[in-house]
C-alpha positions as a printed NumPy array, in Angstrom:
array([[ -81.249,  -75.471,  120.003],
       [ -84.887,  -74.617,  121.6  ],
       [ -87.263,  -76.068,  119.525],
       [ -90.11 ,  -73.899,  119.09 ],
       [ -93.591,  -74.979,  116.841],
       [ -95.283,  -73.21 ,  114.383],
       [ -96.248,  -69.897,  116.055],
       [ -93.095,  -69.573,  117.523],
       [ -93.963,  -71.006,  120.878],
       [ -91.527,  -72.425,  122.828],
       [ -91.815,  -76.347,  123.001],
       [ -91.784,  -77.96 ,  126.838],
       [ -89.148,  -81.282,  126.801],
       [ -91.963,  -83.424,  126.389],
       [ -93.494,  -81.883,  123.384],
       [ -90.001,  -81.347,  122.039],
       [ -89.356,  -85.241,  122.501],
       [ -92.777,  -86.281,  120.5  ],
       [ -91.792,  -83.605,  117.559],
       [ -87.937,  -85.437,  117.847],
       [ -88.664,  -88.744,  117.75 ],
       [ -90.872,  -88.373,  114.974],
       [ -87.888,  -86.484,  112.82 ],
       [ -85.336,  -89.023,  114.051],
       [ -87.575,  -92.461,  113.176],
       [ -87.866,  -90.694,  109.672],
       [ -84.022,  -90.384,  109.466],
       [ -83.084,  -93.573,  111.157],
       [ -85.1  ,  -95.334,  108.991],
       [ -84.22 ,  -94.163,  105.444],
       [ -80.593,  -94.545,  107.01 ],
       [ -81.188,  -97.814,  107.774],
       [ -82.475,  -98.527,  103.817],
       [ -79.89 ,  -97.196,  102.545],
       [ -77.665,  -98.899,  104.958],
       [ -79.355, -102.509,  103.818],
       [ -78.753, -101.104,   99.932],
       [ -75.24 , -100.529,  100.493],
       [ -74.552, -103.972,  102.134],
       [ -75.694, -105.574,   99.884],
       [ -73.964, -104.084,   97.146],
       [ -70.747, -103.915,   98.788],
       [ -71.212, -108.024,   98.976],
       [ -72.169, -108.25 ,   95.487],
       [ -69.097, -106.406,   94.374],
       [ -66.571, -108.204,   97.203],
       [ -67.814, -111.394,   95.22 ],
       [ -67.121, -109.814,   91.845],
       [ -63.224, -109.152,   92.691],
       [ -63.214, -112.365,   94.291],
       [ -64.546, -114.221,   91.723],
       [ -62.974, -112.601,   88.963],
       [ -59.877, -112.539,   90.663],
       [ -60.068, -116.738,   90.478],
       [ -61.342, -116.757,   86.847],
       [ -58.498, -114.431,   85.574],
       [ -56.071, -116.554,   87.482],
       [ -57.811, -119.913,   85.784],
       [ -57.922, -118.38 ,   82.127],
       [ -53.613, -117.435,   82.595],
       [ -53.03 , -120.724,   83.667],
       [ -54.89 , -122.437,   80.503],
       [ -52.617, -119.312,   78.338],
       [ -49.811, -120.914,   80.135],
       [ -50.829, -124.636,   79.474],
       [ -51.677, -123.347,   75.519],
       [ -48.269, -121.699,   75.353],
       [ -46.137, -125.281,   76.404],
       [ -47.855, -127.414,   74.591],
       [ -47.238, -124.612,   71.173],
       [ -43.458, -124.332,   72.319],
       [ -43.688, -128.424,   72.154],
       [ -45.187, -128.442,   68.6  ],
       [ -42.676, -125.827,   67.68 ],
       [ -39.699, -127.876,   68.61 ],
       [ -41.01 , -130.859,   67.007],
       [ -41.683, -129.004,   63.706],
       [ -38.189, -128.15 ,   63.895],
       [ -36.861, -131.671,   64.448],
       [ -38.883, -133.511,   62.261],
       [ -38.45 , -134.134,   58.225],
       [ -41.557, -135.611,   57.681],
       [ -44.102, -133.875,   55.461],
       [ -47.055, -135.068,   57.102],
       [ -46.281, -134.158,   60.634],
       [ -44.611, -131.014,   59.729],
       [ -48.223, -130.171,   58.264],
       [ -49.882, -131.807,   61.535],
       [ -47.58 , -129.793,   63.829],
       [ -48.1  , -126.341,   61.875],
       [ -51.821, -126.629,   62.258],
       [ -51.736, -127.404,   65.601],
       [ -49.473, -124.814,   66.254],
       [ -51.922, -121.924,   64.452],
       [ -54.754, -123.529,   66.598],
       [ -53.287, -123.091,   69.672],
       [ -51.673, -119.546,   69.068],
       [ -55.232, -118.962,   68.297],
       [ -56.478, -120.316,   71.868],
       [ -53.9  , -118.356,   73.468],
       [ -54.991, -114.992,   72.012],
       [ -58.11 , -116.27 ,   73.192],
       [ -57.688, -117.311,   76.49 ],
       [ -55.435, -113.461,   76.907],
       [ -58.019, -110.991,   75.972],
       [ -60.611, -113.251,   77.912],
       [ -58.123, -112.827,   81.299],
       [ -57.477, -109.038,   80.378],
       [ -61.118, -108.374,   80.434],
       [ -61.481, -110.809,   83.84 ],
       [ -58.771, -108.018,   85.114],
       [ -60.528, -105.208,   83.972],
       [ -63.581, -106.103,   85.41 ],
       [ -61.966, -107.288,   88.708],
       [ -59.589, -103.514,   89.085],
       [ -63.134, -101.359,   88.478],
       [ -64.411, -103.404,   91.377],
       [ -61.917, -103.247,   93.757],
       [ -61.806,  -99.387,   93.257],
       [ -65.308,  -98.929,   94.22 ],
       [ -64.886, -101.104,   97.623],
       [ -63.695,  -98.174,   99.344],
       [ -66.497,  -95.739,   98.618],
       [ -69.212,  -98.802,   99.96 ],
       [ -66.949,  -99.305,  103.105],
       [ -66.97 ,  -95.652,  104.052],
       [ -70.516,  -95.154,  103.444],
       [ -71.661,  -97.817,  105.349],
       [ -69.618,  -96.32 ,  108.093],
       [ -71.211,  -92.897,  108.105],
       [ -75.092,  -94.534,  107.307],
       [ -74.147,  -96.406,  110.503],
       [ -72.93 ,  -93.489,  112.326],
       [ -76.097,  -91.335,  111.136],
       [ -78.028,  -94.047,  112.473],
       [ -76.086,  -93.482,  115.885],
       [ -76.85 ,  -89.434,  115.823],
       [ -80.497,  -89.526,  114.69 ],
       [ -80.815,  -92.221,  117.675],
       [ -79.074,  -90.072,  120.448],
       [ -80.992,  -86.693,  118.811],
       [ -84.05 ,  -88.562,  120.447],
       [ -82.931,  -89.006,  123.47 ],
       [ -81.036,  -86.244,  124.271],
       [ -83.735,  -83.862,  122.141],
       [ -81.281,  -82.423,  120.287],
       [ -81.975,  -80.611,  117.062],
       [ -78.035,  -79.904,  116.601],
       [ -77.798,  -84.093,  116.574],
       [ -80.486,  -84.806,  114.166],
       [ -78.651,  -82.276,  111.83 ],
       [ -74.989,  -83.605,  112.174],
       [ -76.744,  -86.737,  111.342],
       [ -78.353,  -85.42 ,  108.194],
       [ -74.881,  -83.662,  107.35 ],
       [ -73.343,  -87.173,  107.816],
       [ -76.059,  -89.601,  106.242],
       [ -75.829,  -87.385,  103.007],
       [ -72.102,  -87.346,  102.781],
       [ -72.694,  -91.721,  103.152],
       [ -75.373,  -91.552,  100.739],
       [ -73.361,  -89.522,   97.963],
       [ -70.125,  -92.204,   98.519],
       [ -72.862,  -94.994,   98.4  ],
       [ -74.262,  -93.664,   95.184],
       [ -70.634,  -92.717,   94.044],
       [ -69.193,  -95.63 ,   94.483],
       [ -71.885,  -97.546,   92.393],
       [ -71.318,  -94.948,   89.71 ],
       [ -67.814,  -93.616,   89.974],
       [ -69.116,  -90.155,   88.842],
       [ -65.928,  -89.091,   90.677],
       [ -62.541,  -90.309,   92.058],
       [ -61.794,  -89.719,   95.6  ],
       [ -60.243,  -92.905,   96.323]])
């Protein structure tokens, strides 16, 4: 593509290079914002699924821990004649089924949490990908003055940009 300035004029190389660089800085550098953005949400959410991921996997093992020490109690209150214990045994028993419920919604939620992470890693892995590759375009539009480059670049930051913003929002599935 000729690139041509306001009259219509035909641009030399050189004056075509000046009006390209200053087009491609502009998009290299809100690609490169938005590439620093999506890092560092993508980290933010790889630690969420991690660390929820180890938190759900702590809370079933005290469910598990809550559930043998119950079926204990529940064999003792079946063995034993005494009054007293029987009494003990039943309230500890109600505690603990208690602490189990507990300890199960708090791991469902944990899993929750951790699944509506892990579905938005793909959408900040793929963006970051195309920002990069944007970056890459804009860069060799300089260079090569190439108004075609600048645009596939545009094409290909905005298609990043939407998975970056989608995948902070889910506003729809693709992955």
């Amino acid at each position: 593509m000729i690139l041509k300035d306001k009259t219509g004029k035909t641009l030399s190389r050189s004056e075509g290079e000046a009006v390209m660089k200053g087009r491609g800085a502009i998009t290299i550098s809100i690609y490169a914002a938005l590439l620093a953005i999506c890092t560092l949400i993508s980290s933010s959410n790889s630690s969420k699924v991690l660390t929820n991921n180890i938190l759900a996997s702590d809370t079933w093992a005290f469910y598990q821990a809550k559930s043998i020490k119950q079926l204990i109690f529940e064999l003792e209150l079946t063995t034993t004649t005494d009054k007293t214990l029987r009494d003990t045994y039943s309230g500890y028993i109600k505690k603990l089924e208690e602490g189990r419920q507990e300890q199960y919604d708090k791991a469902r939620k944990l899993e929750a949490e951790r699944d509506e992470a892990k579905k938005k890693s793909p959408y900040f892995s793929f963006a970051a990908a195309l920002l990069q590759i944007a970056i890459v375009l804009s860069t060799t539009s300089i260079l090569a003055v190439s108004m075609e480059l600048l645009l596939a670049s545009i094409v290909i930051g905005s298609i990043g940009t939407f998975l970056l913003v989608n995948g902070y929002w889910l506003i729809i599935g693709i992955f």
